[in-house]
N, C-alpha and C positions, 0 to 999 in steps of 0.2 A: 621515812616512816609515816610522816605525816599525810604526804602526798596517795600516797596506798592504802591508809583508814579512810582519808577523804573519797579516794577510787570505792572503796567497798561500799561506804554510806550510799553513795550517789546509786552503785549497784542495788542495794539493797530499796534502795527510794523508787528505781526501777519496777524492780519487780513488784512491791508491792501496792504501783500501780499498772500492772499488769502490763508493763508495757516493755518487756522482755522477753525474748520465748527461757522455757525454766531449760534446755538445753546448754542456751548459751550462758546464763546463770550460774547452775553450775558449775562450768566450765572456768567460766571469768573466777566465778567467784576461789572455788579451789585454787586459782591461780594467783588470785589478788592474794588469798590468804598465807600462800605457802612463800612468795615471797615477802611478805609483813614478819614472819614465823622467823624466816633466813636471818632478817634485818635483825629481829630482838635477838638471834643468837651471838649476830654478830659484836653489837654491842654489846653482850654478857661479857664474850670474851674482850673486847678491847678496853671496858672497865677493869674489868681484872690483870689484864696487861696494865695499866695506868696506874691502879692500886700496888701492885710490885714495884713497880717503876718508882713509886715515892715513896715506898716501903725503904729500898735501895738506897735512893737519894736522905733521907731521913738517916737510916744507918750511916752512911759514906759521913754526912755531916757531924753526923754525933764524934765519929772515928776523927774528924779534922777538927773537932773542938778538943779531944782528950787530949793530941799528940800538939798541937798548937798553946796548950798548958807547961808541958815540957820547957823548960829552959836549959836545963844537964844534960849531957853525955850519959847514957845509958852504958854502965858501967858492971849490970850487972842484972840478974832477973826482976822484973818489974811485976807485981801480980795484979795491981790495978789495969795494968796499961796489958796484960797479957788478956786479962778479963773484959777489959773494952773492946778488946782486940776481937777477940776470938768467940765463937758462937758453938761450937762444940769442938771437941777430938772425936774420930771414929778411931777405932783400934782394930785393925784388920787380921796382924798377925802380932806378935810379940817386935817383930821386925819393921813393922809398914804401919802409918800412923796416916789418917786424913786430917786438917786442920781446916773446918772451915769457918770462914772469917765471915763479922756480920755485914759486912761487902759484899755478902755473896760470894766470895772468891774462894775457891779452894787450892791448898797446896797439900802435898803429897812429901813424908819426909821418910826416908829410909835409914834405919840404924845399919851401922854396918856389924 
């Protein structure tokens, strides 16, 4: 990105010492820009890929401090360890339930 402001500057220093024709100006210039433009979108999204990513990992850890707490056999329903566990139920039908975990993970449970 740097490299490509640095290209526009120099274009622009160009021109306005008239030592350009404006054809190729704008041409360079629409080009220097639309690639700069590509760049920043690019990095929007690979920040926000990165921010999930430790969104995740953040989760994943919390989830490996709760259960690493545990010393007992799970004997029987747990609602702290269900609630740490777990980020929502969707209730699809009476029958079909989604369970997703703050893992990000989803499981799928069927009553029979």
């Amino acid at each position: 990105m740097e490299q490509f402001k640095s290209d526009l500057k120099g274009l622009v220093n160009l021109k306005l010492r008239n030592q350009i024709d404006e054809a190729v100006y704008s041409e360079e210039n629409v080009r220097i820009s639309s690639e700069l433009n590509e760049l920043r979108q690019q990095k929007i999204l690979l920040k926000k890929d990165n921010d999930h990513k430790i969104q995740i990992k953040d989760r994943v850890d919390e989830i490996i401090q709760v259960l690493s707490l545990r010393q007992d056999v799970l004997i029987q329903f747990d609602d702290n360890l269900f609630n740490a566990l777990v980020e929502k139920i969707t209730i699809l039908s009476p029958a079909l339930y989604f369970f997703t975990k703050k893992s990000g993970l989803n499981i799928d449970e069927i009553l029979n």
